[in-house]
N, C-alpha and C positions, 0 to 999 in steps of 0.2 A: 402329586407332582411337586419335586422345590425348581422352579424358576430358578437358574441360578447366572439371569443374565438379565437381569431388570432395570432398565436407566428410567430416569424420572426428571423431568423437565421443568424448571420453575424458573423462567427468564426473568420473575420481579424480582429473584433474587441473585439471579449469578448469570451471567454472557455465556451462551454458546455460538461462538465463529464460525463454526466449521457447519452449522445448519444453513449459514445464509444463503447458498443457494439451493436450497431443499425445501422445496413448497409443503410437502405433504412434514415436514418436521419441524413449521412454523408455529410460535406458539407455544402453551403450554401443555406437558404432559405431567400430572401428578397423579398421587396415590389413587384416588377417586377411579381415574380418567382409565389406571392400570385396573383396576379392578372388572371394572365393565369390562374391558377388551377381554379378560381372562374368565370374564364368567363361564361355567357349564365346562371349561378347561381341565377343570380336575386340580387346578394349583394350589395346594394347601398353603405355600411358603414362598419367598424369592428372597434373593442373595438382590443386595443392589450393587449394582454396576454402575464407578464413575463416569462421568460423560463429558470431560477432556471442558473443563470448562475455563474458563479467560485464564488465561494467568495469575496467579496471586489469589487466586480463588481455592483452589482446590480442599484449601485446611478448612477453611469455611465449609464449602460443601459436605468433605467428611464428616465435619462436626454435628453438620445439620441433620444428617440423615443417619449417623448413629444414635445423637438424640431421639429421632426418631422413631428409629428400631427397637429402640430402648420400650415401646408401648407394646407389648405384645398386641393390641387388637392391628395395629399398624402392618402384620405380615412378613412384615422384612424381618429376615432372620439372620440377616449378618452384613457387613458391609463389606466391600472391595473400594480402598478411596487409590485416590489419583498421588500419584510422588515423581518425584525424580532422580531416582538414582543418579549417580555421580557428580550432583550439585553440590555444591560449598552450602553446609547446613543440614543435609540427608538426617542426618543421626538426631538431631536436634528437633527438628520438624517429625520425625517417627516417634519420638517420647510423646511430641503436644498433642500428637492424634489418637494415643494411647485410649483403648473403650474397650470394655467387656466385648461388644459386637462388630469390632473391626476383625475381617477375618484375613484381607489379605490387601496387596498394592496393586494398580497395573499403571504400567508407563504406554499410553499408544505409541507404538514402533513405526506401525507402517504409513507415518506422514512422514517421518523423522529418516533423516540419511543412517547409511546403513553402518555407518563407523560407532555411532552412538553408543550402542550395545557391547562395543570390542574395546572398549577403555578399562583399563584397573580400577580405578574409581566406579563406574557403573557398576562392576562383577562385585566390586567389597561390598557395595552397598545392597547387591540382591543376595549376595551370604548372607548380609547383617539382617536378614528378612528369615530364613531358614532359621537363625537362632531365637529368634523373637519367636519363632512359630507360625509364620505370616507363608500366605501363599502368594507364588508372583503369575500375574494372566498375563500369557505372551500373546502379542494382539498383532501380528504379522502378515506382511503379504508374501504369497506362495513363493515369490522367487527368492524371499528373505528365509525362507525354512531353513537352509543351508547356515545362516547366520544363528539363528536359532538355537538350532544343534548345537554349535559351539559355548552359546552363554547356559544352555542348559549342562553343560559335559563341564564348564568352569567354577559354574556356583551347585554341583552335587548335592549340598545338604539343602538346599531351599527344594519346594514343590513347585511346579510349573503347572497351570493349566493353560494347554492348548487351546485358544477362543476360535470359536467359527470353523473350525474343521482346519484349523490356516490358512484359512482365503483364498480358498482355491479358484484358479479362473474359469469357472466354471462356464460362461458366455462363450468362451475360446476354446476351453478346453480340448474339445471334440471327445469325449467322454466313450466309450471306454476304451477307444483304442488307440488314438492321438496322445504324439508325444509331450502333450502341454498336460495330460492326465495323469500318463504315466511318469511324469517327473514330480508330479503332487504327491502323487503315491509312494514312489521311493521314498522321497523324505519325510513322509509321514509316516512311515514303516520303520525307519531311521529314528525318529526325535521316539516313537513307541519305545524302543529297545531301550531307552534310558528310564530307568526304573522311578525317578523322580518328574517324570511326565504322564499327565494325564489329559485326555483329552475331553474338548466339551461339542457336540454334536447341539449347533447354530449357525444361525444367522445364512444356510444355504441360500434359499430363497431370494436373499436382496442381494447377491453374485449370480443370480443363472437368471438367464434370457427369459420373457418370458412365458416362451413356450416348453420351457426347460421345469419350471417349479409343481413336477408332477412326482411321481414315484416312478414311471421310470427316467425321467431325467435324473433324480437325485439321488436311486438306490445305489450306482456304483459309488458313492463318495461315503454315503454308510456306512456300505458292505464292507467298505477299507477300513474305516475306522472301529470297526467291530472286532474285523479281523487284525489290526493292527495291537490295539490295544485292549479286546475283551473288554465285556459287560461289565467286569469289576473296574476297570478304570477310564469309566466314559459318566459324565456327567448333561444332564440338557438343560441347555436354552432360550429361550423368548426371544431377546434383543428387542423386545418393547420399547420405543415404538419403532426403533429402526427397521425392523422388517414390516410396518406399513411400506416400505420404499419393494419390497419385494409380494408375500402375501397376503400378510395381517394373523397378526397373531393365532387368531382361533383355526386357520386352515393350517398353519405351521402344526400347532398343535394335534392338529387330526393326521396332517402327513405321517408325521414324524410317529405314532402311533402302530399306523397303516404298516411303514418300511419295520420299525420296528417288533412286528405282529408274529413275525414266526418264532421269539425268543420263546424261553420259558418267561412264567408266571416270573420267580424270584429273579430271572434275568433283567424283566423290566423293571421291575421293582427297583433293581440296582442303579441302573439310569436315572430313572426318572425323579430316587427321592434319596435311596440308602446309602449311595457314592455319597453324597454330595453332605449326605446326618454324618456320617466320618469323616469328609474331608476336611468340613466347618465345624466338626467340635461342637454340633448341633446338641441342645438336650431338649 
């Protein structure tokens, strides 16, 4: 399996805000720390995921951890750093993060008002990612898919990966037949039909109640995204350690197995390692 949603926490060196009220994401999570939790996982590899850290940090972070990556014993096999489109400076700041193992940007959206996304300035600068080669992770909340759709339909030449399935509200939902479901559904049905979108099948677990984080609370949101976008363009996730908040990595892992168990052989395959060896340019 590539991981391809692995965040990695080292507070002695960079703030993360957005944990302080989150007991169980207290602390530090590093290399080591991911390891254990993945043991017996099957994870050959993981993509690191930026983790939205203080401001003014982000280039540092990307730095550290393509360094990083740069060890093959280290695992990480490419990075996703943090940016901001439509800032004074975009193009300039994307040259100094330039690294063999940067594989793509994500800006989190869904703290962020939802105009953000709809500026000419933001959309140049997620093109100016498409020509570099770079992938943008849309990191949304389900009522933003609609907005989505739009920045994915304006910047055509860049790649999009879908994170977390779109955040569906899964707690609310009322799954499978309540209209907070099927409004997920449409528009994930919707952002599929755009042939530079791919999706990543994560981070269910820490959005459903949880009496919900079973196989059949979770299998309609799968089933959709199987059926939305096909085994060829579904990639999977950890979100280490963020889904301690939900099951813990190793039962994610086993779920996601379980729902995904009636594919073919090469279908999972696809999932879980061969999407993800062509998405990143993996060798």
């Amino acid at each position: 399996m590539i991981d391809t949603h692995q965040h990695l926490l080292y507070p002695d060196r960079f703030g993360y805000p957005w944990t302080g009220e989150l007991p169980a994401l207290q602390g530090a999570f590093r290399l080591d720390d991911y390891r254990a939790a993945a043991a017996g996982c099957g994870v050959e590899g993981a993509i690191f995921m930026e983790v939205d850290v203080d401001e003014g940090q982000s280039g540092d972070e990307a730095r550290f951890f393509c360094e990083l990556a740069a060890d093959p014993a280290s695992g990480i096999l490419g990075v996703i750093a943090a940016a901001r489109p439509g800032a004074a400076g975009f193009a300039e700041n994307l040259e100094a993060l330039e690294h063999p193992k940067l594989k793509g940007i994500r800006r989190v959206l869904h703290t962020q008002a939802d105009a953000v996304s709809q500026t000419d300035g933001f959309r140049a600068d997620v093109t100016r990612l498409g020509r570099r080669g770079l992938t943008f992770d849309l990191c949304v909340l389900q009522r933003q898919l609609g907005i989505a759709l739009d920045l994915v339909r304006a910047c055509s030449g860049t790649v999009f990966i879908l994170d977390h399935c779109g955040v569906p509200d899964i707690a609310h939902n009322a799954a499978p037949h309540g209209e907070g479901f099927l409004a997920w559904r449409r528009a994930v049905v919707a952002l599929a039909a755009e042939p530079n979108v791919l999706g990543k099948i994560s981070g269910l677990t820490t959005y459903a109640a949880e009496g919900q984080r079973t196989e059949d609370g979770l299998r309609c949101y799968v089933d959709t995204m199987l059926e939305s976008f096909g085994p060829e363009r579904l990639v999977w996730g950890g979100d280490w350690p963020v889904v301690n908040l939900g099951s813990g990595l190793a039962q994610w892992c086993a779920l996601t197995r379980k729902m995904l168990g009636g594919l073919s052989a090469d279908e999972q395959a696809n999932i879980f390692s061969a999407n993800a060896r062509v998405l990143y340019k993996l060798t």
